[in-house]
Structures are given as structure tokens and as C-alpha cells.
DRENGULO-88608 format. One line per 10 residues: number of its first residue (from 1); for each residue y, x, z of C-alpha. Coordinates in steps of 0.5 Angstrom, whole numbers, always signed. Each point is the difference from the previous one (the first is absolute). Layout:
NUM = Y,X,Z | ...
# end
This chain:
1 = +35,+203,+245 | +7,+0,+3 | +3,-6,+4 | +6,-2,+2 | -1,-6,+6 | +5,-5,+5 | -2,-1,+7 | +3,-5,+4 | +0,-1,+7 | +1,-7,+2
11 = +1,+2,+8 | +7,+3,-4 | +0,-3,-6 | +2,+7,-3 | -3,+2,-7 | -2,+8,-1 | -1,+2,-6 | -4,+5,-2 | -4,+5,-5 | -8,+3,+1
21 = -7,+2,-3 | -4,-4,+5 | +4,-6,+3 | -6,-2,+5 | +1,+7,+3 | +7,-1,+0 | +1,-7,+3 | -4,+2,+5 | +3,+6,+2 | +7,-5,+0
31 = -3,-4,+5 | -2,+6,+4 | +7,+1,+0 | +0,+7,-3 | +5,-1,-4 | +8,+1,+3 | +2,-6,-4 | -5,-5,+1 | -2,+3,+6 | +0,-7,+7
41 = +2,-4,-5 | -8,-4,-2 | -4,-3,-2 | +1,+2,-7 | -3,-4,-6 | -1,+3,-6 | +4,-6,-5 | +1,+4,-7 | -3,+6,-4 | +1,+1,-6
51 = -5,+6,-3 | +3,+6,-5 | -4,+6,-4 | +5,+5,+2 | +3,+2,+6 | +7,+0,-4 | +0,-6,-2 | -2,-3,+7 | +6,+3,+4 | +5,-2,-5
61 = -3,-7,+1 | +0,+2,+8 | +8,+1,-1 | +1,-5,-3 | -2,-5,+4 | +3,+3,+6 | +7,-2,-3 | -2,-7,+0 | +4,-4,+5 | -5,-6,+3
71 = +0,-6,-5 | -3,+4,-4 | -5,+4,+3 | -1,-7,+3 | +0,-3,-7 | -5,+7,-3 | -5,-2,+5 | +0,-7,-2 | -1,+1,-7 | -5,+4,+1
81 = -5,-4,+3
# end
């Protein structure tokens, strides 16, 4: 499976999104600050994942979330609950 994930860090209130095959792995290595983006930014909590059979389509749903403005990454987590 491939999945595609949001984390939040509510120390600054910032959303990344993301895309990987091992999302446990991956949150860790966030919150190890090994990734430049998200990196002194945690602690990082896993808020959305969505799983995909392909690579394919769980990157294209990776690009069209980071389009999204706020409201509605905000909104997405919300319904998905």
C-alpha cells in the first residue's frame, strides 16, 4: 500500500503533507527532525492518511492536497474522522 498523510505540529500550528509506504517509519523520522521542512518544527502528529493500491494514484492525491489552502485541509481532516 501506498499512503498519503497530514501532520500537524500544534507548537506551530503548521500542516505538512505528505506521501510514503511506511507512515509509522516516516512520523518518526519527522519527529527526529530529519526531513528540512519539518525539521525543529514538532512534535508531529499523524491527523489524516488516506491508503492507495498505486504509487501513482497516492502522489497525485499528494499534489492535490498540497494545493489546498487551510479551510480546507482543515475541513478534509474533519470529515475524515
Amino acid at each position: 500500500m501506498f499512503y498519503v498523510y497530514i501532520i500537524y505540529s500544534k507548537t506551530f500550528d503548521v500542516y505538512y503533507k505528505g506521501f510514503s509506504e511506511n507512515v509509522d517509519q516516516r512520523l518518526i523520522y519527522h519527529n527526529e527532525n530529519r526531513s528540512r521542512y519539518t525539521a525543529n518544527k514538532g512534535p508531529w502528529e499523524l491527523v489524516y492518511l488516506k491508503g492507495f493500491e498505486t504509487k501513482k494514484e497516492a502522489l497525485v492525491e499528494e499534489l492535490r492536497l498540497k494545493k489546498l489552502n487551510r479551510a480546507s485541509i482543515e475541513a478534509l481532516i474533519q470529515n475524515h474522522k
